[in-house]
Short mmCIF file of the C-alpha atoms (twelve columns), coordinates in Angstrom:
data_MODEL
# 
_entry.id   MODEL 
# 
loop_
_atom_site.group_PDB 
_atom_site.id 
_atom_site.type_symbol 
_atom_site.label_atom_id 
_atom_site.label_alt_id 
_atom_site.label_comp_id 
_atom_site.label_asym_id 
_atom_site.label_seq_id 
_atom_site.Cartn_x 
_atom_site.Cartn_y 
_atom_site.Cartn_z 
_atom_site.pdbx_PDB_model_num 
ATOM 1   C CA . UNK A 1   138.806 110.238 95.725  1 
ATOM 2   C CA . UNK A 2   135.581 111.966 96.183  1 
ATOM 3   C CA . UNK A 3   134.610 114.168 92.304  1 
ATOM 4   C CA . UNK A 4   132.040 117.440 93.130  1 
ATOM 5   C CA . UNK A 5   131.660 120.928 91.250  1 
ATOM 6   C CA . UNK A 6   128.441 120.085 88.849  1 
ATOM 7   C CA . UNK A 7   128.369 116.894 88.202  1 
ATOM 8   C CA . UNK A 8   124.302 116.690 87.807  1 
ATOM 9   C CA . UNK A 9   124.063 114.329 85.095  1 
ATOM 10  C CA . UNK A 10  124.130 110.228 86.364  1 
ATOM 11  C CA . UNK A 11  125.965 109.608 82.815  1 
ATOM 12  C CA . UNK A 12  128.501 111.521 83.534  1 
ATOM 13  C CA . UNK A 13  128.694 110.513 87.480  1 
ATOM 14  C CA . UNK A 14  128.763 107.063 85.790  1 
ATOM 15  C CA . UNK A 15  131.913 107.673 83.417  1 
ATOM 16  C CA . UNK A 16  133.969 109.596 86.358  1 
ATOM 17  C CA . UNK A 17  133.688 105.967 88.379  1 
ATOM 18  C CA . UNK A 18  134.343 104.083 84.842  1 
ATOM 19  C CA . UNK A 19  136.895 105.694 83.722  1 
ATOM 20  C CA . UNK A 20  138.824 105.543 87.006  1 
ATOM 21  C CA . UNK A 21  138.185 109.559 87.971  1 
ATOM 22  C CA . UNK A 22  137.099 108.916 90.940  1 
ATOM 23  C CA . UNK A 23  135.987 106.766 93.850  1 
ATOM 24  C CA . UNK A 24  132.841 108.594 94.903  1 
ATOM 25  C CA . UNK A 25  130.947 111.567 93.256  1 
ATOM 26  C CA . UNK A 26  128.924 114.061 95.210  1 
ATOM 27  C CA . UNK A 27  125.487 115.371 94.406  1 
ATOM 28  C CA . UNK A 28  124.382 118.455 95.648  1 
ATOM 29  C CA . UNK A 29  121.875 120.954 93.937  1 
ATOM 30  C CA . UNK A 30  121.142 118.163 91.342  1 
ATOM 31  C CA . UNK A 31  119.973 116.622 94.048  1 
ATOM 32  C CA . UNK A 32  118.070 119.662 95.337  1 
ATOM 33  C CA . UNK A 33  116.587 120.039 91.782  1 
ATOM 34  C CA . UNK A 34  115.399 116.357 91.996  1 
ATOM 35  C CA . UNK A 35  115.115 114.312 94.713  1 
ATOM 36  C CA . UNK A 36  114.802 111.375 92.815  1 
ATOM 37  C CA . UNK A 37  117.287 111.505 90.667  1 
ATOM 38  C CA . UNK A 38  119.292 108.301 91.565  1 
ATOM 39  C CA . UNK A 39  115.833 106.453 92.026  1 
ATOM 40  C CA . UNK A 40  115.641 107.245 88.402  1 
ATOM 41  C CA . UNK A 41  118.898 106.511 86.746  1 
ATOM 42  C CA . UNK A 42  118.472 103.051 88.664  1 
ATOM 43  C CA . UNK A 43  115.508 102.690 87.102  1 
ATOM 44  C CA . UNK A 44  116.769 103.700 83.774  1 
ATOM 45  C CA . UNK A 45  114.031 106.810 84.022  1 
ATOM 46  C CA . UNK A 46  116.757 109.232 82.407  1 
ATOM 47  C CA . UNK A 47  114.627 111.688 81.143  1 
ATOM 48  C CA . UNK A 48  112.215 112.098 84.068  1 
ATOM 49  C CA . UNK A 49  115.468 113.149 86.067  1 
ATOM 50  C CA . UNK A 50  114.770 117.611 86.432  1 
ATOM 51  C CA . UNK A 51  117.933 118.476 85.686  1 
ATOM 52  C CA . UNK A 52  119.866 121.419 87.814  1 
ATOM 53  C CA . UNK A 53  120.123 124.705 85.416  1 
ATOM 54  C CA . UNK A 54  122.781 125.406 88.020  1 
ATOM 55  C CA . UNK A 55  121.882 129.647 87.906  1 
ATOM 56  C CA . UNK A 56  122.014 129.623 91.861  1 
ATOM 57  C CA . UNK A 57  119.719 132.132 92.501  1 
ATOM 58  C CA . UNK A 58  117.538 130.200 94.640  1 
ATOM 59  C CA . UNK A 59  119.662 127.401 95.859  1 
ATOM 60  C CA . UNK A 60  123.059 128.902 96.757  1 
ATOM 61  C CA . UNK A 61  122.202 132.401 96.715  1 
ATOM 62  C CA . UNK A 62  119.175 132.148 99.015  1 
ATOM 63  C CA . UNK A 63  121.494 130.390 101.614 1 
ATOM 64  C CA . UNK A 64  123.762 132.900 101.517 1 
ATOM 65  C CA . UNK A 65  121.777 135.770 101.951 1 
ATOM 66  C CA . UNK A 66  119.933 133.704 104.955 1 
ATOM 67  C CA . UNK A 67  117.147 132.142 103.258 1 
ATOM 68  C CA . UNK A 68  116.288 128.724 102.694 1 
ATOM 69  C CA . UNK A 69  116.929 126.350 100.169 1 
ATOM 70  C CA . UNK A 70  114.747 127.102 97.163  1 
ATOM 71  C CA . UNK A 71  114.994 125.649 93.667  1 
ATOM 72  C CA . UNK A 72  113.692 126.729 90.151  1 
ATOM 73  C CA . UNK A 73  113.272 123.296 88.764  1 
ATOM 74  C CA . UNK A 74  111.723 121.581 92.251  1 
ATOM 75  C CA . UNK A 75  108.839 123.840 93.772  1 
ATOM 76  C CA . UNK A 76  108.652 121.628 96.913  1 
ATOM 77  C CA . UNK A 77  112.163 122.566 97.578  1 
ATOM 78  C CA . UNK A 78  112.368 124.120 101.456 1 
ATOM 79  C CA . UNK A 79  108.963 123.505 101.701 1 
ATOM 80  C CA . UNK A 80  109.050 119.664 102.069 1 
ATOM 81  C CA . UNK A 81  107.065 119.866 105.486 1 
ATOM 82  C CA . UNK A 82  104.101 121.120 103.839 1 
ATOM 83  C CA . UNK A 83  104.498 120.020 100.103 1 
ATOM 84  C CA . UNK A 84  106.264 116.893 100.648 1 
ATOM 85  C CA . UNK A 85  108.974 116.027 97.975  1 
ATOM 86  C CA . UNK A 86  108.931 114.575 94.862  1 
ATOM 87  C CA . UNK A 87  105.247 115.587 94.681  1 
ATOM 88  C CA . UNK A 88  105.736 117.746 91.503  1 
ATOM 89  C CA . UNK A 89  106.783 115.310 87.787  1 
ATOM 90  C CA . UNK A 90  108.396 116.193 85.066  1 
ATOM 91  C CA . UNK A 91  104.933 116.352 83.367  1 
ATOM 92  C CA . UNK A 92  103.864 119.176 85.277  1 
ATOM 93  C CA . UNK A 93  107.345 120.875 84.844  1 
ATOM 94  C CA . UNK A 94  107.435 120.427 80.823  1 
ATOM 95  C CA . UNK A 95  103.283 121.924 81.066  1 
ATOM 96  C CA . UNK A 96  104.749 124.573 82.963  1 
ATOM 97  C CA . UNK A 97  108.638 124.947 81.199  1 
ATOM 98  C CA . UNK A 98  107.766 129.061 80.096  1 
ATOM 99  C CA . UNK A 99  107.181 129.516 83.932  1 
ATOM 100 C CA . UNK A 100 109.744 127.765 85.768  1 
ATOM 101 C CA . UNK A 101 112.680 129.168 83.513  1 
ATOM 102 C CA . UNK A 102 111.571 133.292 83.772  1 
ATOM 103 C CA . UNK A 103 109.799 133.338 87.085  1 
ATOM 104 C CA . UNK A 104 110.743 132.524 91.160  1 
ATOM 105 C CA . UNK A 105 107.692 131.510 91.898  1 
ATOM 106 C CA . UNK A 106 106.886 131.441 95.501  1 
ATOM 107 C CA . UNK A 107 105.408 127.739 97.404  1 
ATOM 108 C CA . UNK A 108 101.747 128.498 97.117  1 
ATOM 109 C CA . UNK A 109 101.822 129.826 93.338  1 
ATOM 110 C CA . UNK A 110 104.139 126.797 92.613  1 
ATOM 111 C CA . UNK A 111 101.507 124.537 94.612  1 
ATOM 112 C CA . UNK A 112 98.615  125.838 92.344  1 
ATOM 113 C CA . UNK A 113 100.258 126.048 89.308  1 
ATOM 114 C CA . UNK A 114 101.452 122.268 89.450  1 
ATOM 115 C CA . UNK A 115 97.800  121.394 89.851  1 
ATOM 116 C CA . UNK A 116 96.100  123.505 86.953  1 
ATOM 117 C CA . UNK A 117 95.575  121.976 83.957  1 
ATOM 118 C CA . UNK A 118 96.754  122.327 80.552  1 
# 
């Protein structure tokens, strides 16, 4: 038995499998949000995990309209050819919290904003 529909948090992913829910849980736009996610729960990194605010306006509703993947909480998201991934921490997304939350910043302002200090 596979468990989806946003399931973003590895504690709860965890208790699905414990508690017999499922077999297998699926990760997509938490996964989108951070790449590193499972990296991190491994690691026991729970609060460095950028967690999905799951308003699909970049993600799902770019797709749809025929854009590309784009996320709120992960700049480098659809832009992984020229940003690479995992490139932008936590640190520079609690510096820059006001921003990520009220604007959709494009790649280059998210680029120069991740690299401006506080």
């Amino acid at each position: 038995m596979l468990a989806v529909k946003r399931i973003n948090d590895p504690v709860l992913a965890e208790k699905i499998l414990a508690d017999g829910q499922a077999d297998m849980i699926a990760m997509g736009r938490a996964l989108i949000a951070d790449p590193e996610l499972v990296n991190k729960a491994r690691e026991g990194r729970l609060e460095d995990i950028r967690q999905c605010t799951g308003v699909n306006q970049d993600c799902i509703g770019r797709i749809t309209r025929g854009g590309i993947v784009r996320c709120i909480q992960n700049p480098a998201a659809g832009e992984e050819k020229t940003l690479g991934w995992g490139r932008f921490s936590r640190q520079h997304a609690k510096r820059k919290s006001w921003w990520s939350a009220a604007v959709r910043a494009d790649s280059r302002f998210a680029e120069i904003a991740s690299t401006a200090r506080a």
